[in-house]
N, C-alpha and C positions, 0 to 999 in steps of 0.2 A: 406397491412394494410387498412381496412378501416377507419383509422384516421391517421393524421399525427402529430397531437398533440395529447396528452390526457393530463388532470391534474388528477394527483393521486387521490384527494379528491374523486373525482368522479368514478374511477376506483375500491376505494375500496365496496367490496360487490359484483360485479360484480359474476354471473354464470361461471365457467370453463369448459368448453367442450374438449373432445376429438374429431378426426378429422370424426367420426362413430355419436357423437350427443350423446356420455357416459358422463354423469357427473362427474367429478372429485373435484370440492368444488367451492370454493370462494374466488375472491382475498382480502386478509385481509393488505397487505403492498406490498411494491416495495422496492428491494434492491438495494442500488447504492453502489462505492466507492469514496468518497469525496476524491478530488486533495489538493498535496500541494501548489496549483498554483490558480487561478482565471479560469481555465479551467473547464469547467463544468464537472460535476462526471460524470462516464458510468453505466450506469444502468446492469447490474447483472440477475436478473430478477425477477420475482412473488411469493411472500409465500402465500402460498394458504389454508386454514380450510378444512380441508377434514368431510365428512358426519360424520367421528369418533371425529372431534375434535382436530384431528392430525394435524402440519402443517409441509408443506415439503415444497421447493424449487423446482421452475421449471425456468430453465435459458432461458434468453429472446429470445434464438434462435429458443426457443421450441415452441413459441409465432407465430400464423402465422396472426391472423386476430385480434381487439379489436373495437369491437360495441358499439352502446351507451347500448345494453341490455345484452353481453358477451363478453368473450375471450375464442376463440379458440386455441387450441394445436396442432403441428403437428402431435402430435402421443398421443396415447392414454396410452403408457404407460409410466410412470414416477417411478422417485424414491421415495420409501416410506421413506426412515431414516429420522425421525424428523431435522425438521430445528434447524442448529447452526451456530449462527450470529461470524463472523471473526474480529480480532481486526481493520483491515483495513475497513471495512462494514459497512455503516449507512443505516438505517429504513426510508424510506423519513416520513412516519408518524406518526411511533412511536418518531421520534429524530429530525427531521426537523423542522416540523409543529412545528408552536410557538417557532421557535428559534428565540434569538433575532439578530439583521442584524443593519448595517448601512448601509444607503442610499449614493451610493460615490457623486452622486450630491448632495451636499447642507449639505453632514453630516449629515442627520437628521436618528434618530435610530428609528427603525421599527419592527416588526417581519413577521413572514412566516406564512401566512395564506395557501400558495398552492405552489403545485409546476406542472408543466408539461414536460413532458416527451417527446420527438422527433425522430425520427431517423435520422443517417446518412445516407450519401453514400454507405459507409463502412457497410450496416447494420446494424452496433451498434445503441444503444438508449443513450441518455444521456439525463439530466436534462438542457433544454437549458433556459427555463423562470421558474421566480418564481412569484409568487402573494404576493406582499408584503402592511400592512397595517402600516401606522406611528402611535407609541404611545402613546399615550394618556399622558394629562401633568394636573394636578389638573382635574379641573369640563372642561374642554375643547370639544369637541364634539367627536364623533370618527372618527377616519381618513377613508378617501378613502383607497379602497385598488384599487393598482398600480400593472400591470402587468411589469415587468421589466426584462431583459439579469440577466441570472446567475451574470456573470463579473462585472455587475452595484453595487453589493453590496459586503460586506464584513461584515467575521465573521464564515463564516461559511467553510473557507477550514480547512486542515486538523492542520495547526498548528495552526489555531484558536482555533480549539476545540480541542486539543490532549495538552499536558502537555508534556517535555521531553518521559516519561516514557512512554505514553501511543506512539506515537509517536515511540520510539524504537520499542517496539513490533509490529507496524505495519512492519517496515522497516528489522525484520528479516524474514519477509514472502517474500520479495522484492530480484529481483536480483541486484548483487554489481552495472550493469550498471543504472538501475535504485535507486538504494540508490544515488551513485554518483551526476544525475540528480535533484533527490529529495534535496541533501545538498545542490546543487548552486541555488536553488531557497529558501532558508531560511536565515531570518534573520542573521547576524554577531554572535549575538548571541548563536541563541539556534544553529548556526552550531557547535559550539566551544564545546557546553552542546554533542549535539550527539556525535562529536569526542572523546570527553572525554570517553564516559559512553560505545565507541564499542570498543571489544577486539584487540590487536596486528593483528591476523591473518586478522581477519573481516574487520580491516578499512586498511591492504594492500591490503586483492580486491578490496576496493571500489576507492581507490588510483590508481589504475591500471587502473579504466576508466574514472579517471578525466582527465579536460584538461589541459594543463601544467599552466597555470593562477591560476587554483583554487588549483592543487595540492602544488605549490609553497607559497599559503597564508596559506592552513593550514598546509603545515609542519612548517611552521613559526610559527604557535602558538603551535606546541608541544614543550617540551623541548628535548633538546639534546638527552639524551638516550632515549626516548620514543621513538623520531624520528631513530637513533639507529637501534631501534626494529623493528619498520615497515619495515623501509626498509630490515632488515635478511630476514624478513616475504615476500617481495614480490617477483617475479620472476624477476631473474638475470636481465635481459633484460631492463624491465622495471624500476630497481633500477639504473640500469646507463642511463636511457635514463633523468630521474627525476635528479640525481646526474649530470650530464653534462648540468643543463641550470641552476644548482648553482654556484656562484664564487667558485674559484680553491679552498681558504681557508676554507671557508664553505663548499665543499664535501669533502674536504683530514679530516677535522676534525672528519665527520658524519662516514667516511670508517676506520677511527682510533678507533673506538667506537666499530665497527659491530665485529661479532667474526672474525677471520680468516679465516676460512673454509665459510662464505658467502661473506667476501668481497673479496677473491682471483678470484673470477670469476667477480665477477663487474670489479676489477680492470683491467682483459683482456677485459673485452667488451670495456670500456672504452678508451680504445686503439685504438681503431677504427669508423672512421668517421662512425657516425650518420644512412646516408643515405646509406650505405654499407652493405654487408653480415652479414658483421663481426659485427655491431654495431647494428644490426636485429637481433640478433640471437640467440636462448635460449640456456646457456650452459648442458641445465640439456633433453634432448630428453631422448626417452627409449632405450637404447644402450645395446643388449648379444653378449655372445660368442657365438662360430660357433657350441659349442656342448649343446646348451641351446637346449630343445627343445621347438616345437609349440605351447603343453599346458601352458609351462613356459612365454612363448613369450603372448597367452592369457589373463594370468594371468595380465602381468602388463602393457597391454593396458585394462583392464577392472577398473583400481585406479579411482573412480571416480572423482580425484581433478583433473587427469590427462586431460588439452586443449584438447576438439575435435582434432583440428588441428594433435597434436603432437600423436595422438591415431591412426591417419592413416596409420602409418609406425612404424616399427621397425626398427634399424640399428644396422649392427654387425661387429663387430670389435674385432681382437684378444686382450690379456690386457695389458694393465689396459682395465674396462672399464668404466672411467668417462674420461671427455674431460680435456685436450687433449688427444686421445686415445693412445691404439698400432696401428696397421694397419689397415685401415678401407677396409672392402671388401666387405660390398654395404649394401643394403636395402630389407627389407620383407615387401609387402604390406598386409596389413591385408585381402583384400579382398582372396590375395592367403593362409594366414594363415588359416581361416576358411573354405577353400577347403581341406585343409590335414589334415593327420589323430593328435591326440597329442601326440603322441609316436615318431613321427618322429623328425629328427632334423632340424634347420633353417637355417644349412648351408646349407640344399637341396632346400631349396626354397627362396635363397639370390638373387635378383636381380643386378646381377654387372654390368649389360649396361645401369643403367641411368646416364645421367651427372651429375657432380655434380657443385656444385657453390662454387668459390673462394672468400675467406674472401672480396676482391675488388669489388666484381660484385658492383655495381650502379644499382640502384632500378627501373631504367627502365631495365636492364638486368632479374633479379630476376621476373621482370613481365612480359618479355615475356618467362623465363621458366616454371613459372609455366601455363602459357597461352596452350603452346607446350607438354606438358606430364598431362595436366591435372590433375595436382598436388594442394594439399593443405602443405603441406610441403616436404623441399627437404633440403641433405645434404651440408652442409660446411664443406669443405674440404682443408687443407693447401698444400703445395707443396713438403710434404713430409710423403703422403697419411696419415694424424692423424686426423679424426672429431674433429674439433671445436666444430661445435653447430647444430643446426637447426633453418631455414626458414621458419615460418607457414604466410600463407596469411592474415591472421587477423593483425600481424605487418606491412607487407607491404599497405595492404589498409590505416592502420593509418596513413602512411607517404606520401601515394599519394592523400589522404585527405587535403584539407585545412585545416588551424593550428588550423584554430577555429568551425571544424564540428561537436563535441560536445556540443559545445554552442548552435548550429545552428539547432542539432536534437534535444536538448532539449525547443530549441525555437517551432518548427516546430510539435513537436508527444511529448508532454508532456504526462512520464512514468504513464503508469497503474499500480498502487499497488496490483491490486487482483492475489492472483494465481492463478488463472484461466485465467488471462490475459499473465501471467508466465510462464503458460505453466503445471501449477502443477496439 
């Protein structure tokens, strides 16, 4: 980059060049997405006026040089589809410029005359300085304007400027572990507003990546059956891992509530220490019969709610086949699934030679199996060959984690809201 600041004011108008010296327009704005944290936004990248009037998005990776007289582009071609601004996405110039701010030294209120733009290590850009001027108060003179840290002021993250509602619709573009992250950095409040207003299903996933502190305060403020609910809603696993750091009377109440058919499996997790197979382990894996075949077997590792993890493997056992099984007689790795034909069956391509793990293993056991076969999940098996459940390494890291590594990541890499940062 030939600059390692820029401020947007000055940015905007700017010539856009492709890496040939082809003109492509003008930059007209800078897109970022404003944090719910004091973290500085990440910049997105350039909406740019094309010769036609049109304005399209070029994402800042496209971005390789910024002049005081252009911006160059890595590549000369881009996408045409008119730009459309995302509910999570602020304008630094259209929406920024002239918002109002408070000064965190001395409280004095101000607003945003500039803003400048930096990069990282990471190559990313984010908005690290702003130019702020203090307001004018009757016949008073006009303020200085003051170069200052994003972090120096306030007003401008995203529950500043977002409403509950507005707010919601950012956070269904979010994944659950970043909603998660996103609630325990908000006010008492409008966390309570959020919880309320996200569906059953919606706030067991984001329950699922809280940390036992924050998931235990707001299932406190739902009511009984709400809470009930969610918990039907989440995964076995994680429903007694949440139900076993509640006193005894308060989860026998919450599992009196739940239907049958979701608390009969909590209740067998719960049966078993914590740090153990058995207390790891999802009761719900994808489990055929021997005469299922491969396309079958396809089929329901392709459920898209269905864990990475648990998508690795299929296990097959004669029936019943929900856990506890009939007799379990091994494993199909997906990788060999998609070697065979779909007509064929999955008793032919059953793997019966891996070990399997005892509802007792201890969680340094469990880690150095999957260490040794290279596994991201692996079966639970009782002593009277029946699948229990399954093993996926995403559990186990959570346990070999410190208690409070989600506080610590969300301290440390405060969540990106855009989807693009998502992955989308």
């Amino acid at each position: 980059m030939a600059s390692d600041r820029v401020f947007v004011a000055r940015l905007v108008g700017l010539e856009v060049f492709g890496p040939d010296g082809e003109r492509i327009g003008r930059v007209r704005d800078v897109l970022v997405t404003v944090r719910v944290d004091a973290s500085p936004p990440r910049v997105l990248g350039i909406v740019v006026e094309m010769v036609t009037r049109r304005r399209i998005f070029v994402p800042m990776l496209r971005v390789t040089s910024i002049d005081p007289s252009a911006v160059t582009l890595a590549t000369g071609s881009v996408s045409l589809r008119g730009f459309s601004q995302r509910p999570n996405e602020t304008l630094v110039v259209g929406q920024l410029l002239d918002a109002p701010v408070t000064i965190v030294d001395g409280g004095v209120p101000a607003v945003v005359v500039d803003a400048a733009i930096e990069p990282t290590r990471s190559r990313d850009w984010v908005v690290g300085r702003l130019a702020v001027r203090a307001r004018r108060h009757g016949l008073t003179r006009r303020g200085q304007v003051q170069e200052l840290p994003w972090s120096a002021v306030t007003g401008l993250s995203l529950t500043d400027r977002q409403g509950t509602a507005g707010l919601l619709s950012v956070l269904e573009t979010m994944r659950p572990a970043d909603v998660a992250a996103t609630l325990s950095e908000l006010p008492e409040k409008r966390q309570h507003e959020v919880v309320d207003a996200l569906d059953d299903e919606r706030l067991a996933d984001v329950f699922e990546e809280m940390s036992d502190s924050d998931q235990r305060a707001l299932l406190a403020h739902l009511d009984v059956e709400r809470a009930a609910d969610v918990l039907e809603a989440m995964s076995p696993d994680d429903a007694a891992d949440l139900l076993g750091d509640l006193p005894t009377a308060e989860s026998d109440a919450l599992l009196a509530l739940m239907q049958p058919g979701d608390s009969a499996p909590v209740r067998r997790l719960m049966r078993y220490s914590s740090d153990t197979a058995g207390g790891l382990m999802t009761p719900e894996p994808v489990i055929l019969r021997p005469d299922a075949t491969v396309a079958e077997a396809l089929a329901r590792i392709r459920n898209p709610d269905l864990p990475v993890a648990l998508a690795s493997m299929v296990f097959v056992c004669r029936a019943p086949s929900e856990t506890p099984t009939g007799r379990y007689l091994g494993c199909a790795h997906v990788q060999r699934l998609l070697r065979e034909a779909p007509f064929e069956l999955v008793a032919g391509v059953v793997d019966t030679g891996l070990a399997r793990l005892s509802p007792n293993a201890t969680l340094g056991e469990i880690a150095r199996y999957f260490a040794a076969y290279n596994l991201v999940a692996g079966p639970v098996v009782d002593d009277e060959d029946h699948l229990l459940g399954a093993v996926t390494v995403d559990d186990v890291l959570d346990h070999l984690l410190p208690p409070d590594w989600r506080d610590r990541f969300t301290d440390e890499a405060a969540p990106d809201p855009s989807p693009e940062a998502a992955g989308a």
